[in-house]
N, C-alpha and C positions, 0 to 999 in steps of 0.2 A: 504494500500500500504506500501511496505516495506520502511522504512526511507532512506535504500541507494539509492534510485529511487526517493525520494524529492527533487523537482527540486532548485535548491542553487540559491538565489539572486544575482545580481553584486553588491551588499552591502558586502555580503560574499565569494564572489568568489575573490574579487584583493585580499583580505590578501594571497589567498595560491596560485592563479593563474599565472602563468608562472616563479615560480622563486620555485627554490630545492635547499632550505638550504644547503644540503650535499654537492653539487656541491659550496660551497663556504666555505666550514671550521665551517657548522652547522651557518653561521652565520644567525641571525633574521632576519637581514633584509641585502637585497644586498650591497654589499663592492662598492664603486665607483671602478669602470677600470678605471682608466685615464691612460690610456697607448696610444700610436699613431698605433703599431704596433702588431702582431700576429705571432708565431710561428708555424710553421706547425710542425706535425710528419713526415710525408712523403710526396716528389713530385707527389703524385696520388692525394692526397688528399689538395696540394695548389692546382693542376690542376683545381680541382672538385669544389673547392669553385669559381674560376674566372669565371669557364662554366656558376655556376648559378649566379654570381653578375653580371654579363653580358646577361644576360639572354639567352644565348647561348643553354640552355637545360631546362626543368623544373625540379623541384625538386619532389623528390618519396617519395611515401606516407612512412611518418614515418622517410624520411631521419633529419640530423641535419646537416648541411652543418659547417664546418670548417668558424673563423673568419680571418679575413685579414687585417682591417685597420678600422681605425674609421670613417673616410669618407664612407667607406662602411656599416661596421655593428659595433655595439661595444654592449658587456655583456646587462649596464646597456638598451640602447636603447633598444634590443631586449626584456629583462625583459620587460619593458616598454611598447612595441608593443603587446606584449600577453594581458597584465592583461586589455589592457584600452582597449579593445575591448566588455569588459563586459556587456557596458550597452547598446550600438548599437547593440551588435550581429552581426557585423563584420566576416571577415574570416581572415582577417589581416588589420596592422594598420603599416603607415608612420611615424617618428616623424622628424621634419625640424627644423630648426636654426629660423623659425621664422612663421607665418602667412603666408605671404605672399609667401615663402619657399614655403610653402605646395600651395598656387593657382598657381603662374607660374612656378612650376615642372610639376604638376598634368595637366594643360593647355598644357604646351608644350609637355609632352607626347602625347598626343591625338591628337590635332590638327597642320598642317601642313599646309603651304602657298597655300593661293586660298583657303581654308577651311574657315566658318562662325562660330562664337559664336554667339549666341541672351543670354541676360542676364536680372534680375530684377532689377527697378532703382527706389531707388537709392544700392547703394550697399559702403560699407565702402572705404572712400577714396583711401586708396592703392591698393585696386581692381579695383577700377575706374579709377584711373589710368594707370594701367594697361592693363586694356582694352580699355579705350582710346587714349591711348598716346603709349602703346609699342607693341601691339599684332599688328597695322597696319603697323608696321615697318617692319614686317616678311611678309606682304599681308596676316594678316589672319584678316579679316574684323570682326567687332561686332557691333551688332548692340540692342541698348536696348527698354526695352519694363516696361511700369508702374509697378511697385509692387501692383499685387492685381487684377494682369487683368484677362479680362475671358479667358477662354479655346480661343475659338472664336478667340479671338481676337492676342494671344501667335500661335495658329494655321497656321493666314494668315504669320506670318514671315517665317514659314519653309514649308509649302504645295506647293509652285510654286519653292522654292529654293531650287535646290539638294546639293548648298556649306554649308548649314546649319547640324553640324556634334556636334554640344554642345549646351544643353539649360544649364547655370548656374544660378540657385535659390539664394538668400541667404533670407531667409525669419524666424522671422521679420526681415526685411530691418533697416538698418543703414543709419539714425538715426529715420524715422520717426515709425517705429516698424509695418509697414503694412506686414501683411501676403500673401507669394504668394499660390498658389495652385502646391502641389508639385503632386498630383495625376492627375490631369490633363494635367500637363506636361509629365510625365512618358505616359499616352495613346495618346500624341504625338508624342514621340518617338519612341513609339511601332510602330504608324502605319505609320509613313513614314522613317523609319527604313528599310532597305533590304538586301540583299546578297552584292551590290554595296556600300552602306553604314550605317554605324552603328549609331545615333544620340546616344550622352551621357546624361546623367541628374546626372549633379554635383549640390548638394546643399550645402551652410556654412552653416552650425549648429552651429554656437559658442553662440550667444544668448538666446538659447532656449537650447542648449544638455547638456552633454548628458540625463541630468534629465527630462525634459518636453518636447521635441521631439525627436523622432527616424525613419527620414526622409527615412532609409533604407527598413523600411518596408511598408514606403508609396511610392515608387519606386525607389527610388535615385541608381546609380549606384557606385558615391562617395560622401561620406560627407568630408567637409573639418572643422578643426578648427584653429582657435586662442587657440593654448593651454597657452598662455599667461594670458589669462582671465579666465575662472573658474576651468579648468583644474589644473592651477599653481596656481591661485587665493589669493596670497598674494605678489604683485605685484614685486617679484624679481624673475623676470626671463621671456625668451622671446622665444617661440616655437609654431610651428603650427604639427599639423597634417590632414593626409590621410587617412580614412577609405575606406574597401569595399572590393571588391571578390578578395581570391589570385589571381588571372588572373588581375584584374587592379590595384590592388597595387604592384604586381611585377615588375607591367612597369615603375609604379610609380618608385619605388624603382633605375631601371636602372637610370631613368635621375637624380631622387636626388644625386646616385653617380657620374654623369658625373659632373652634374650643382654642385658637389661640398655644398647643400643648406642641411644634414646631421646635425643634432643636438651634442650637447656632452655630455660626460657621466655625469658631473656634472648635467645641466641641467636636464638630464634623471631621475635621481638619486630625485633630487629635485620635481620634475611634480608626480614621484614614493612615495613620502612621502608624498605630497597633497591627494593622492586619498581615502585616508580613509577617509578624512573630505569633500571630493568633496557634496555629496549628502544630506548632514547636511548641509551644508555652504548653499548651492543653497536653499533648503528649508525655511531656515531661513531668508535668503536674499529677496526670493518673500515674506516670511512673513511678511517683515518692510515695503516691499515695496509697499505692497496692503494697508497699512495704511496711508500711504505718499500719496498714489493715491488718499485715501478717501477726504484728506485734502486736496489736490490741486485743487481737481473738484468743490471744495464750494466758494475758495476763490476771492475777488472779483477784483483782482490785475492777474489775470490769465486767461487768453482767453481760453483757452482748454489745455487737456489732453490727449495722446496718450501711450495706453497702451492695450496689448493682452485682447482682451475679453469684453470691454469697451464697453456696445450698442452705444456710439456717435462714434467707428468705423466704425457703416455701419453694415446691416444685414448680408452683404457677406460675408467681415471679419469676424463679430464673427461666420459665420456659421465654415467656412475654423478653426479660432483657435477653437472651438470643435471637429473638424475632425485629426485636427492636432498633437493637443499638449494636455496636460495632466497638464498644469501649466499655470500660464502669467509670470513667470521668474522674473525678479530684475533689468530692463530696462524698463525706460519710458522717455518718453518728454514733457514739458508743454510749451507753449505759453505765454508768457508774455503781457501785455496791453500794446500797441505801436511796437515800434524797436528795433536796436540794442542797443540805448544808454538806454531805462533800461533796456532790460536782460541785460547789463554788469551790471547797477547798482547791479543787484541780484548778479549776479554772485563775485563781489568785498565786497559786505555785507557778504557773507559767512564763517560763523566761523569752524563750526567743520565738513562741508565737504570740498575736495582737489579740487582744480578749475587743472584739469589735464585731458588729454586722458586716454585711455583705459579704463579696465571695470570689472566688475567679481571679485575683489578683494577685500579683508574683509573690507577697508575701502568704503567710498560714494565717486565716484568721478562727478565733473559737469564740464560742459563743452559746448561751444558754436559751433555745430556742422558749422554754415555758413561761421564762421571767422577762425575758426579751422582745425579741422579733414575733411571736403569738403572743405576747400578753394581753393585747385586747379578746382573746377567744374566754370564754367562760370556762370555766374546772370542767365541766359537763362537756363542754364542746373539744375542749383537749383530752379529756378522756377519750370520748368517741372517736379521734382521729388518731390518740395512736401518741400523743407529745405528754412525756412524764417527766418527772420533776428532776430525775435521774439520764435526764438526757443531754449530752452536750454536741454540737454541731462543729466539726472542725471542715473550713477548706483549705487543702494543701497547696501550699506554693512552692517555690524554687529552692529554698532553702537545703541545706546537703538534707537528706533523707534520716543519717546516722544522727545527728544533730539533734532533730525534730524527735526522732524517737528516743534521746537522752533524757532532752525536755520531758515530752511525756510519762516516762519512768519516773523522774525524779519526783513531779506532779503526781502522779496519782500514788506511791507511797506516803505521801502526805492525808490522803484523803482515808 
């Protein structure tokens, strides 16, 4: 086969993907815009651009629509929305001011008052909250279902209910890393799906993507992320994105510009200079991290371990993480012997990892997800999902491996 027909990696595809030196003064790598506004050439063509930011018209094969505002579009974003479609094989991609940006954009798109979410639980705090605290304020009811449950059982929620209009995945779930079944959802969708209504299948990937899942081809309609986390992955800076078919990311795109939740070029610029190391980093990170795992599962100071792949998650899980993913990522959770008062012990003993939220980023951070990041959930609602008082959340970063697991030792003899 001819070498121009060698199909190019998304290893090799973001160095040259959506950005043309010439269109910027030959420069290497994109110039940040930090500009707020846009000049038109002519009134036909500011016309042309509102039609489609508004979604007023669609845009024609091969057109390049005219920029307008940052809140709408800006250089560096758009660079940005090209090249990181790479590794999902997207048709287009969203980028938000935050995480969160990207779920209640992408949600209030879609869904409207008297309309039903069902979602996997547990699901990262600000989503949870979200879903149980703002989306009932619109009357659009949600209703959650275990992470990890069968077909069956995700089925009975929307088979008798025609307001069931979204299943949102995020699998492995936050924090306990249970795997939902994203292909069983999607042949839910399908079949009670009709002319009258369209059920969606939003999954987060920020966990697992874009290196070790690619939820789009196991049916998802949008994937959503935390670009905050491996995306940006050296913990300065705060963006989500929207994956998925030009048709719902355009719509997407509408309300990010109403709701104002638009990222900035800096930002952009910044997520834009991570992604060459995006797939190294993630590699290396489940590298440390599967040796931390080895050590935690012996130790005799630790009740368990929860981690993609792990036979003590159950045969179903690990069947679902071989159907799924292609990796176990750089997220795990272990169990401490007792309660709260020694995981804090560990957690306070901790020298060379950050006792801090978030994740994905070249350093180790740990963290208490019951006291923490779910603390808005009720006792009742962290029991039901699985988050106990004895749970601590570590994300591995780059640090030597041997290091990380001295720390840890020293740490939990304390506790």
């Amino acid at each position: 086969m001819s070498s121009n027909h060698h199909p190019v990696k998304p290893q090799t595809a973001i160095f040259s993907k959506g950005y043309d030196p010439q269109r910027s003064e030959g420069a290497a790598v994109p110039p940040v815009f930090r500009t707020s506004t846009f000049i038109f050439k002519t009134a036909a063509e500011g016309k042309r651009a509102f039609e489609l930011a508004y979604g007023l018209d669609t845009m024609k094969l091969g057109e390049s629509p005219a920029l307008i505002y940052t809140r709408v579009n800006n250089p560096n974003c758009e660079i940005l929305e090209t090249k990181i479609t790479a590794w999902d094989g997207a048709e287009d991609a969203a980028i938000f001011s935050s995480g969160m940006g990207a779920i209640s954009s992408t949600c209030l798109a879609f869904l409207k008052p008297g309309d039903t979410l069902i979602f996997s639980d547990p699901v990262y705090g600000g989503t949870e909250f979200f879903f149980r605290r703002i989306l009932p304020m619109f009357n659009i009811r949600t209703i959650p279902f275990p992470a990890g449950a069968s077909k069956a059982d995700m089925e009975k929620l929307v088979q008798n209910d025609p307001t069931v209009k979204a299943i949102f995945i995020e699998s492995p779930a936050n924090p306990t890393i249970m795997m939902s079944d994203i292909g069983a959802a999607r042949e839910i969708a399908d079949q009670y799906s009709d002319d009258a209504r369209k059920i969606l299948l939003i999954v987060d990937n920020t966990f697992m993507g874009p290196i070790f899942s690619s939820p789009l081809k196991l049916g998802a309609d949008v994937i959503l992320y935390s670009a905050t986390k491996f995306f940006g992955g050296h913990s300065d800076l705060v963006a989500g994105l929207a994956m998925g078919s030009k048709e719902h990311v355009g719509l997407i795109k509408v309300f990010r510009t109403i709701l104002g939740s638009n990222s900035d070029p800096d930002t952009a610029w910044l997520i834009h200079r991570s992604l060459a190391t995006l797939q190294i980093r993630m590699e290396k990170q489940q590298e440390n991290a599967i040796k931390i795992v080895e050590f935690l599962r012996t130790h005799p100071q630790v009740q368990a371990v929860a981690y993609p792949g792990l036979p003590e998650m159950g045969e179903n899980q690990v069947e679902l993480w071989k159907r799924q993913c292609t990796g176990t990522g750089s997220l795990l959770c272990f169990f401490t012997q007792g309660g709260e008062a020694e995981a804090f012990k560990v957690l306070d003993a901790i020298q060379h990892m950050k006792m801090a939220v978030s994740l994905g980023g070249v350093e180790s951070l740990i963290e208490h997800p019951y006291s923490m990041t779910h603390a808005d959930m009720t006792a009742a609602e962290k029991d039901h999902a699985g988050i106990t008082q004895n749970m601590i959340r570590l994300s591995v970063g780059l640090e030597d491996p041997d290091d990380l697991i001295a720390d840890l030792k020293q740490a939990l003899e304390k506790s």
